[in-house]
C-alpha positions in Angstrom: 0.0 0.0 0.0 1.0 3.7 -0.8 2.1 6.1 1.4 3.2 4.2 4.9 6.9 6.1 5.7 6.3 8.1 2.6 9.0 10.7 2.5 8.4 14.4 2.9 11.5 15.6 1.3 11.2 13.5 -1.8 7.5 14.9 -2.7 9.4 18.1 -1.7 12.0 18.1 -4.5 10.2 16.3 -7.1 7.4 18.8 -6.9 9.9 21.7 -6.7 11.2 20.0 -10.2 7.6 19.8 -12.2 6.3 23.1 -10.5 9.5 25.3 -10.2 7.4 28.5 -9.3 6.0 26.8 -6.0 7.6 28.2 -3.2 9.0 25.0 -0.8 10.0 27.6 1.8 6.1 29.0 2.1 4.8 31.1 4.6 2.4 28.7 6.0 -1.4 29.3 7.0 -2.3 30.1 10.7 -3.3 26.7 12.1 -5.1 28.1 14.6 -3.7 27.2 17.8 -6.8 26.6 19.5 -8.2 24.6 16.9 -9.3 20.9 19.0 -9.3 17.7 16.6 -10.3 14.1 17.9 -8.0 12.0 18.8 -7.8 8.3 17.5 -6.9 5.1 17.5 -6.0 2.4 14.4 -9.8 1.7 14.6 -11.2 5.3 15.1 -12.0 5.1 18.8 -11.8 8.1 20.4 -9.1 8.5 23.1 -8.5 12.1 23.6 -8.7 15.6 22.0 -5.3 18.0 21.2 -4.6 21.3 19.5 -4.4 21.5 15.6 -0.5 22.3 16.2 0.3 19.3 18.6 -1.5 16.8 16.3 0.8 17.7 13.3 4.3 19.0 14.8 7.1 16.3 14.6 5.4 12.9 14.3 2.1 14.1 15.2 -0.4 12.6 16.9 -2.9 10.3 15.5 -6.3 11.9 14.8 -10.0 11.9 13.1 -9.9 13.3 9.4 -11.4 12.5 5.8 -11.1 13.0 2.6 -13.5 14.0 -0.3 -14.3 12.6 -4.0 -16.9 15.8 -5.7 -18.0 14.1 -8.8 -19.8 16.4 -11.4 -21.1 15.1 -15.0 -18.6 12.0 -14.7 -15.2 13.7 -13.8 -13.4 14.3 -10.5 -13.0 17.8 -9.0 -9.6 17.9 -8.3 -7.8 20.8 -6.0 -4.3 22.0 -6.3 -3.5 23.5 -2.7 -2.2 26.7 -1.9 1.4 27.5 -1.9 0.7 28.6 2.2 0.0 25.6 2.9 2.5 23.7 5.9 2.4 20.7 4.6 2.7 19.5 0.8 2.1 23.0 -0.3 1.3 23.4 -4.1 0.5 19.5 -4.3 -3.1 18.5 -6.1 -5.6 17.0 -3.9 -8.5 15.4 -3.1 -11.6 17.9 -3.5 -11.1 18.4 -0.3 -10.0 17.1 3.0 -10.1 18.4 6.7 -10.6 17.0 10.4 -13.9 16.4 12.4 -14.5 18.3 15.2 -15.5 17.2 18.7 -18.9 16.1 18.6 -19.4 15.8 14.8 -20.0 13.4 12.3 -18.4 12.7 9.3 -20.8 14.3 6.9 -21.1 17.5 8.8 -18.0 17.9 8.8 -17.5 17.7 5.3 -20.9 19.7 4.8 -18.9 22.1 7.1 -15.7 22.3 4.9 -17.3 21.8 2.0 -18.7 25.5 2.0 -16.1 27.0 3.9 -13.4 26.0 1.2 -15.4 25.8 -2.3 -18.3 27.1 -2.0 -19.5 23.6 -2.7 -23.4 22.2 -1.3 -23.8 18.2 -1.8 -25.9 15.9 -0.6 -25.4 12.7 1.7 -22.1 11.4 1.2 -21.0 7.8 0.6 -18.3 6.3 3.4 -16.3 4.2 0.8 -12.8 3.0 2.5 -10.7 4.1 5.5 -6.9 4.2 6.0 -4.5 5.2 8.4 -0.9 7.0 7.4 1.6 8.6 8.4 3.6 11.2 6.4 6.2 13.9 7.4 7.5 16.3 5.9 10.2 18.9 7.6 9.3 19.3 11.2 5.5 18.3 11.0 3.2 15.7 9.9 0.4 13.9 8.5 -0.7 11.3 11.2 -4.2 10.2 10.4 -7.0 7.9 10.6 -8.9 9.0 7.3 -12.3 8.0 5.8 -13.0 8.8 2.2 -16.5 10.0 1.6 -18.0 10.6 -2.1 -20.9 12.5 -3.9 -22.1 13.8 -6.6 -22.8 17.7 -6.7 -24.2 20.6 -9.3 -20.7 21.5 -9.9 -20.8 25.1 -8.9 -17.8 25.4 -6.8 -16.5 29.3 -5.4 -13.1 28.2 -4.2 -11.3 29.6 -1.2 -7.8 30.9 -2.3 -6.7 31.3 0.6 -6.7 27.4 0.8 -6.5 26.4 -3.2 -4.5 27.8 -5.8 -6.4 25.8 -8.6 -9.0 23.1 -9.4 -9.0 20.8 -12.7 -11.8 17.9 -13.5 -10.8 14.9 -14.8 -12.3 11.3 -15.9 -11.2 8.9 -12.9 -9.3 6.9 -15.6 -7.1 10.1 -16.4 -6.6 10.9 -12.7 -5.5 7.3 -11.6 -2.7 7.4 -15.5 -1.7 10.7 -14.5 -1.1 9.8 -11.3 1.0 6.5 -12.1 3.2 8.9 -14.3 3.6 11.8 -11.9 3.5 10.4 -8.3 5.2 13.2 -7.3 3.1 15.3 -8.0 0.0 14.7 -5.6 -0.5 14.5 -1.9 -0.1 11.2 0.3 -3.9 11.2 1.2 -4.7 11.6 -2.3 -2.7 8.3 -3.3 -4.1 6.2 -0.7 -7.4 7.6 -1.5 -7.6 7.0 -4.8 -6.0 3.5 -4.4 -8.8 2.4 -2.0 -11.5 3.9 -4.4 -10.5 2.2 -7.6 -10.8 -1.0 -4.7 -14.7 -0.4 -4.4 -17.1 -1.3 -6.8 -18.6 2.3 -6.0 -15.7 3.3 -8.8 -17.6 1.3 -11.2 -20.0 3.8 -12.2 -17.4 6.2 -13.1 -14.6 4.2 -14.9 -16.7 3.7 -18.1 
């Protein structure tokens, strides 16, 4: 499986290479110190809560997050993000991804993020595959246990630039070739998400 001991540096260069006006040195967003996110186990039972900061500096500590698939007319809404970003700035993306919140769900999170990033209103979302990773890069890191939820939507999308740079939509079949030929080119999350998508027969309906 992808992305286990992935290396931060590598995506670092590599991307630095294919994108050479992204900025690896980027001022990074305000993560909001007093931002609380769940804290997990390997199974997603809860076992504490932590700052936003402590959950991602050095090894970070495992906690509650997801990723989103936005499907529109048959093609993937994909997200480059923002060259502020702390981690894996300028890399394309899921949708979108965040954390949940103490005492949320998954979907209103994402219903939550959704807005507050593209602009973006969907209905119920389908919990499709879970995975737990770990990535670093510099002196933080992704430590998560993330679910991948997916929907369909109107495809009206307002997005946030302080958070995404730029969007593309793709067929799924043209995400997963572009993605074998330029690895270094997209995020972790986005690897193991799209690895445990193409899994699921849910894919089905959008690999024709």
């Amino acid at each position: 499986m992808l992305g286990h001991g992935v290396s931060g540096i590598g995506y670092r260069q590599a991307r630095a290479q294919r994108w050479p006006n992204i900025r690896t040195d980027a001022v990074p967003l305000d993560l909001g110190s007093e931002e609380i996110l769940v804290l997990v186990d390997e199974h997603d039972n809860q076992i504490g809560t932590d700052t936003r900061e402590n959950c991602h500096r050095g090894k970070g500590k495992r906690h509650r997050a997801y990723t989103v698939f936005l499907f529109h007319d048959g093609r993937l809404l994909l997200q480059q993000r923002s060259n502020r970003k702390q981690l894996w700035p300028g890399g394309w993306d899921v949708s979108f991804t965040s954390h949940v919140y103490p005492g949320e769900g998954y979907g209103e999170a994402a219903t939550r993020k959704g807005l507050q990033e593209l602009g973006a209103k969907f209905g119920p979302l389908s919990d499709v595959c879970s995975f737990v990773y770990f990535a670093p890069q510099g002196s933080h890191a992704e430590n998560e246990f993330c679910r991948l939820l997916v929907g369909e939507f109107d495809g009206r999308i307002t997005p946030n630039p302080e958070e995404i740079s730029a969007v593309r939509w793709a067929r799924l079949a043209e995400v997963a070739e572009d993605l074998r030929q330029h690895p270094e080119a997209y995020t972790p999350w986005f690897k193991l998400s799209l690895e445990g998508y193409l899994k699921s027969p849910h894919s089905h309906r959008y690999l024709n």
